[in-house]
C-alpha positions as CSV (number, residue, x, y, z in Angstrom):
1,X,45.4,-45.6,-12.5
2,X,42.3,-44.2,-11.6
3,X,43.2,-45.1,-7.6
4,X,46.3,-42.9,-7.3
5,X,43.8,-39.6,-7.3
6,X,41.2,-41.6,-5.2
7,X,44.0,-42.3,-2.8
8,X,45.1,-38.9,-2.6
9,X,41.9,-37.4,-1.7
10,X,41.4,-39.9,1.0
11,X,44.5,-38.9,2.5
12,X,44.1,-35.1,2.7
13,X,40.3,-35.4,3.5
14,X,41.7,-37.2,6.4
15,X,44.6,-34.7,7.4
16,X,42.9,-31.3,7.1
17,X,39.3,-32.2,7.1
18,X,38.5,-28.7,8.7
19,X,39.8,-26.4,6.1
20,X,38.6,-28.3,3.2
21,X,34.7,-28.4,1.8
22,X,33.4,-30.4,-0.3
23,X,30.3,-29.6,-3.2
24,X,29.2,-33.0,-4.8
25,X,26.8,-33.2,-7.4
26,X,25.7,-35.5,-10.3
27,X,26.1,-34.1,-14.4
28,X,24.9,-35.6,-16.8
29,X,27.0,-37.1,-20.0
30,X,26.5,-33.8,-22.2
31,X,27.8,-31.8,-19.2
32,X,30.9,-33.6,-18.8
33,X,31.5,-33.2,-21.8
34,X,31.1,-30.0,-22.2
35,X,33.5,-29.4,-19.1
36,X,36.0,-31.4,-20.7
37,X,36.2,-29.4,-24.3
38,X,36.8,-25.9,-22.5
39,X,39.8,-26.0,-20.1
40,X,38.4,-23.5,-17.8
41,X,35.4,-25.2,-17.3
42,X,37.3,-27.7,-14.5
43,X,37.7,-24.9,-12.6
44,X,33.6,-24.2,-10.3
45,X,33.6,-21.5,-8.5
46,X,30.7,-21.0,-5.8
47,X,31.2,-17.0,-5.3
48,X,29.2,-14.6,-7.6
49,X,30.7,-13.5,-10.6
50,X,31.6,-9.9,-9.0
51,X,33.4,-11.4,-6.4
52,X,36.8,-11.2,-6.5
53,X,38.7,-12.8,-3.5
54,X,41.6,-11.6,-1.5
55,X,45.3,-12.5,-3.0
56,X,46.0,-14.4,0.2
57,X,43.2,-16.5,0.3
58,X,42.3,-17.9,-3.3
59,X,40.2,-21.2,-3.3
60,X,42.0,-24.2,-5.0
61,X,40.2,-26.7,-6.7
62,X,40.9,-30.7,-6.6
63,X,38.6,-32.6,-9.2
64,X,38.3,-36.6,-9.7
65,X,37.4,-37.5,-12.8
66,X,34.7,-40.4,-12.9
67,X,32.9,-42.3,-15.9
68,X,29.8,-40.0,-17.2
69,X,27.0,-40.2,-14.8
70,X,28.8,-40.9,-11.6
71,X,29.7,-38.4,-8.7
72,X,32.7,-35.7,-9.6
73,X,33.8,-34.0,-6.3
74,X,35.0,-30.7,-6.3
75,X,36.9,-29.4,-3.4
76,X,37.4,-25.8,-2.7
77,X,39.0,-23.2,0.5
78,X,37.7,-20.8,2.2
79,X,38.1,-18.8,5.1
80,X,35.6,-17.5,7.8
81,X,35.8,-13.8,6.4
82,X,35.1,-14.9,2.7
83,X,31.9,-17.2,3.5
84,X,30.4,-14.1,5.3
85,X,31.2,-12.1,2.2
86,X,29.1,-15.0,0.0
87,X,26.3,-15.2,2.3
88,X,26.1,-11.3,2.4
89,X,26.3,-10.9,-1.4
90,X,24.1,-13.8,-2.3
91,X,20.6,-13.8,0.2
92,X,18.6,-17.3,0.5
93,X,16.4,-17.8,-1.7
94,X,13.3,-17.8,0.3
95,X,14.9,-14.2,2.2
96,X,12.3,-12.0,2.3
97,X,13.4,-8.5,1.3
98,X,10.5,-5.8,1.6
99,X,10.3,-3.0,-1.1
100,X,10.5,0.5,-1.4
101,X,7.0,1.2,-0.7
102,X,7.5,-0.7,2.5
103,X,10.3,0.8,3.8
104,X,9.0,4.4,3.5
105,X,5.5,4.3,5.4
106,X,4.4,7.5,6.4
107,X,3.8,7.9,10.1
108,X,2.3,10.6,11.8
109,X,2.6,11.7,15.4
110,X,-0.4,10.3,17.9
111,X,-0.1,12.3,21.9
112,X,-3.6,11.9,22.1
113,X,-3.7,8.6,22.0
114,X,-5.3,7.7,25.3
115,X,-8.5,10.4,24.2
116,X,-8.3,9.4,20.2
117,X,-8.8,5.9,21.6
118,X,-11.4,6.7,23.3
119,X,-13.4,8.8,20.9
120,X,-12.9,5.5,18.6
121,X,-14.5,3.3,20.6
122,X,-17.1,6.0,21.0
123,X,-17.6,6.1,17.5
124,X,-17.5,1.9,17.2
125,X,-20.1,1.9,19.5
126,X,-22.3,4.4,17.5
127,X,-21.7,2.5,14.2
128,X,-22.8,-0.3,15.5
129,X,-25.7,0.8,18.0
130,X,-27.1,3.4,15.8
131,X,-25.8,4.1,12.4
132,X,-26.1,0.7,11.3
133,X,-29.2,-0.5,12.3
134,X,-30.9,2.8,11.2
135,X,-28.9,2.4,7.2
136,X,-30.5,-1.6,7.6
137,X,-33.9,-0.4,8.2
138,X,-33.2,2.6,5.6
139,X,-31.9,0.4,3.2
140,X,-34.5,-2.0,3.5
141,X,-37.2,0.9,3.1
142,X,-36.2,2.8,0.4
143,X,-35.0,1.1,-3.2
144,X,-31.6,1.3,-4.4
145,X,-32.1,3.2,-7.2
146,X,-33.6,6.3,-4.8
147,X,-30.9,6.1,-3.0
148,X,-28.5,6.8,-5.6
149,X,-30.2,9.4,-6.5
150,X,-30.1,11.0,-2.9
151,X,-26.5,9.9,-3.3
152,X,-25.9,11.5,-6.6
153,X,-27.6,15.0,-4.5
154,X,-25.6,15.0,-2.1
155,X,-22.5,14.6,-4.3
156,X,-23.2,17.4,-6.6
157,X,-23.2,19.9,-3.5
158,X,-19.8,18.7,-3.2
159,X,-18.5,19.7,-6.1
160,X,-17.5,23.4,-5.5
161,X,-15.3,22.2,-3.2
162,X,-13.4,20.3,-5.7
163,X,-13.8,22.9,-8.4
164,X,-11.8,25.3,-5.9
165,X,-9.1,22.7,-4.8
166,X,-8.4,21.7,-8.2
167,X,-7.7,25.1,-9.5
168,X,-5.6,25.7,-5.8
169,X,-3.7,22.4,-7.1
170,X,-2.7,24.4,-10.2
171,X,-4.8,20.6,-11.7
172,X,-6.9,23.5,-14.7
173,X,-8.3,20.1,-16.3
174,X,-9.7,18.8,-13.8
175,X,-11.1,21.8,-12.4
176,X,-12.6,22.6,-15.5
177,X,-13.9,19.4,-16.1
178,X,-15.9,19.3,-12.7
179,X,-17.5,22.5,-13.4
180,X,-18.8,21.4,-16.6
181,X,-19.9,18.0,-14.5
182,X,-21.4,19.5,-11.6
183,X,-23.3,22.2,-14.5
184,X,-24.6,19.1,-16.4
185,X,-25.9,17.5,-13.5
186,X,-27.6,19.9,-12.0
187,X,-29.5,21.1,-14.9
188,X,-29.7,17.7,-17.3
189,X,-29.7,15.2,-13.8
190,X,-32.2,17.1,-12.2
191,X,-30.9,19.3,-9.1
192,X,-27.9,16.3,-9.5
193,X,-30.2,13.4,-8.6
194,X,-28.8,11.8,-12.1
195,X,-24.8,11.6,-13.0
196,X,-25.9,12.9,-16.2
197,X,-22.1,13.9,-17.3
198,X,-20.8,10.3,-17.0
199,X,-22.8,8.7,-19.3
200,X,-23.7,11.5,-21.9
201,X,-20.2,13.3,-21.6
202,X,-17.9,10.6,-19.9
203,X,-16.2,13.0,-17.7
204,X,-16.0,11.3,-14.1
205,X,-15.4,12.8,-10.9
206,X,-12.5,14.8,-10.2
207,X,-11.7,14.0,-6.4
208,X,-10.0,16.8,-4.8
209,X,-10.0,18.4,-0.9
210,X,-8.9,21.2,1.0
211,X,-6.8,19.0,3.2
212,X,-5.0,17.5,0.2
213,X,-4.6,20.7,-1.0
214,X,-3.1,22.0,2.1
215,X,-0.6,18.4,1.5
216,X,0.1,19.2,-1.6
217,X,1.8,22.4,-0.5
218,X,4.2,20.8,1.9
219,X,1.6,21.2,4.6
220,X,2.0,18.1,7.0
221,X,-0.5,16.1,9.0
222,X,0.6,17.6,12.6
223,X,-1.3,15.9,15.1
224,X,-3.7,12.6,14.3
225,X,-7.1,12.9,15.9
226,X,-10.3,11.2,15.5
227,X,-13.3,13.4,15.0
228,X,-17.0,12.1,16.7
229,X,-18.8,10.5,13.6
230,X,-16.4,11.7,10.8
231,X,-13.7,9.1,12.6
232,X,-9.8,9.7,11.8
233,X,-8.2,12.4,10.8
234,X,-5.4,15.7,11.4
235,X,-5.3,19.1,12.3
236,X,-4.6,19.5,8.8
237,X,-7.4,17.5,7.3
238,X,-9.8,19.0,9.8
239,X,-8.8,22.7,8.9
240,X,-10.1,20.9,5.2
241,X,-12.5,19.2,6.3
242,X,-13.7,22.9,7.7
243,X,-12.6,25.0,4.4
244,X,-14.9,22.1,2.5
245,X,-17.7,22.4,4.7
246,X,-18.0,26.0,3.5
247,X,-17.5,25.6,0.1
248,X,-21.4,23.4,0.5
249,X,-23.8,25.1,-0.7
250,X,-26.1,23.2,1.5
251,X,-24.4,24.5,4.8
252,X,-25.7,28.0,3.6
253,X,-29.3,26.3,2.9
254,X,-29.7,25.1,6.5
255,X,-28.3,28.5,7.5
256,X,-31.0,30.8,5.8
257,X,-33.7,28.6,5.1
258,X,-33.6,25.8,8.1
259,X,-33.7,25.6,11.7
260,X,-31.0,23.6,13.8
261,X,-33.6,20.2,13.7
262,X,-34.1,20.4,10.1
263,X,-30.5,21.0,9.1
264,X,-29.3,18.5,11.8
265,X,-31.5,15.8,10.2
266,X,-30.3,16.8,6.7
267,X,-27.1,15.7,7.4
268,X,-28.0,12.7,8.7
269,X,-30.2,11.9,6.4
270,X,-27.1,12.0,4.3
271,X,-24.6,10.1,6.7
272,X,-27.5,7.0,6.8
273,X,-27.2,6.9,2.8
274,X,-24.3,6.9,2.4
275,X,-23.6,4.2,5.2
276,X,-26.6,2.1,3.5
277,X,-24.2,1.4,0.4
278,X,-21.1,0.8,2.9
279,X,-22.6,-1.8,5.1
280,X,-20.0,-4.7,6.0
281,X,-16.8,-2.6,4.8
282,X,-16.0,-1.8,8.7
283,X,-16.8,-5.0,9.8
284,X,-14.6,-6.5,7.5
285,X,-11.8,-4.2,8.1
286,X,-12.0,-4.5,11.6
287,X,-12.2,-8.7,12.0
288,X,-8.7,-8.6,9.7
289,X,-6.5,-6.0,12.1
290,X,-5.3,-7.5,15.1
291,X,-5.6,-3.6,16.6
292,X,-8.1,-1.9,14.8
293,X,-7.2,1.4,16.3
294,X,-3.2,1.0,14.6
295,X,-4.8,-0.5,12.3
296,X,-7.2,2.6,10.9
297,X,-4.7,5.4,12.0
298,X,-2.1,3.6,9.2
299,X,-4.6,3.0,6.7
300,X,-5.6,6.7,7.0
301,X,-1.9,8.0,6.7
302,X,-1.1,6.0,3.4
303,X,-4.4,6.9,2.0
304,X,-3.9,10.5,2.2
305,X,-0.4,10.7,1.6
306,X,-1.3,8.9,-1.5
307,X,-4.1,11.3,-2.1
308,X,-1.5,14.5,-1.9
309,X,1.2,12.3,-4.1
310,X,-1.9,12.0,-6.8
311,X,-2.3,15.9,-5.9
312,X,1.4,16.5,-7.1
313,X,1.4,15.3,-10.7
């Protein structure tokens, strides 16, 4: 009896052999089983379960029964317009589909990119001439633990600047917090040599800018440019890069109290710290883009944006 079904299938497989598929698989004993108790398990259907086909073209089914363990064939219709339907509804497995955060990178709008090119091969050429060298020597000179401290100085002057932009950015907390910080440390850390609040008070750093704050105001980047020695940026961030300038006490030091010389190599003095803790960051960065110049101008754009998103909550 059981060669009157195989003898059927034969014969259609043979006269319609383009309109049928076929979807053969092995089960196992408690499977067949299984199928076999519940009626409407003989019936497989390879669409999704939202997918409901057209009147016109619902599949059929033909199933051979077989002893447990052996093949059962399963034989199902389609046309060209449903199989697109399935292979729209259900991606491959390994289909790579990017996420939100991917899809919305921020861009920002490069005309002067023939001079920002240039200016940042001007400034690779300085890093690696100049500003390097001098932090190796620097750093090699003068312990760590100085140098944090110069660090630390440096810092401190700073912090009007993000006493001011977080009470612009409507962020009270924080701005109150980084007075009380910068407060601390220059009276208990010596002039700010010592980050006195974070380990006797446990308030940390309250990062905030003019440029962010600018951003977080609907303000948008404009045009990108890169600066000589401060490296990429916007006429937006350099409008904050200015406002933050002269919110530095130091600024008005070098004014009154120094000559050009003296001023000019207490900033650099600072820029040759700071690049002594920083050493192999750009080298890194720049042996992993395949164009380093894309490849900073991006990195730039997503790290403020995200700086102005942080600005917003």
């Amino acid at each position: 009896m059981n060669l009157i079904p195989i003898s059927i299938l034969t014969a259609v497989l043979a006269l319609y052999p383009a309109s049928l598929r076929a979807d053969t698989f092995l089960i196992d004993p408690d499977m067949r089983k299984a199928q076999l108790a519940v009626p409407d398990a003989n019936m497989v259907s390879l669409m999704p379960p939202s997918f409901t086909a057209p009147d016109a073209v619902q599949p059929f089914r033909y199933r051979v029964y077989a002893p447990a363990g052996e093949m059962q064939i399963f034989l199902t219709q389609y046309n060209e317009t449903e199989e697109k339907m399935i292979v729209t509804l259900v991606p491959a497995e390994n289909t790579y589909v990017p996420d939100e955060s991917e899809k919305e990178t921020p861009q920002i709008s490069d005309p002067l990119a023939p001079v920002n090119k240039v200016m940042f091969h001007v400034n690779d050429k300085l890093y690696f001439w100049v500003l390097k060298p001098v932090a190796q020597g620097y750093s090699f000179v003068v312990p760590e633990l100085v140098r944090t401290g110069f660090g630390n100085a440096y810092d401190n002057l700073r912090s009007p600047a993000r006493i001011v932009n977080n009470l612009l950015q409507l962020r009270l907390k924080q701005s109150g917090n980084e007075f009380i910080r910068f407060l601390f440390n220059s009276v208990v850390g010596v002039g700010g040599l010592g980050d006195a609040s974070k380990g006797l008070l446990g308030i940390e750093k309250q990062e905030a800018d003019f440029g962010q704050t600018l951003g977080s105001y609907g303000v948008g980047h404009g045009l990108y440019l890169v600066l000589p020695i401060f490296g990429p940026s916007s006429i937006r961030d350099g409008v904050g890069l200015a406002g933050d300038t002269f919110m530095n006490p130091m600024i008005y030091v070098s004014y009154f109290y120094l000559n050009f010389w003296e001023g000019a190599a207490l900033y650099t003095h600072e820029k040759v710290n700071d690049t002594s803790f920083r050493i192999g960051d750009y080298e890194a960065f720049k042996q992993a883009a395949i164009d380093p110049y894309v490849s900073m101008r991006d990195a730039f754009v997503q790290y403020r944006q995200k700086k102005i998103e942080e600005a917003s909550h």
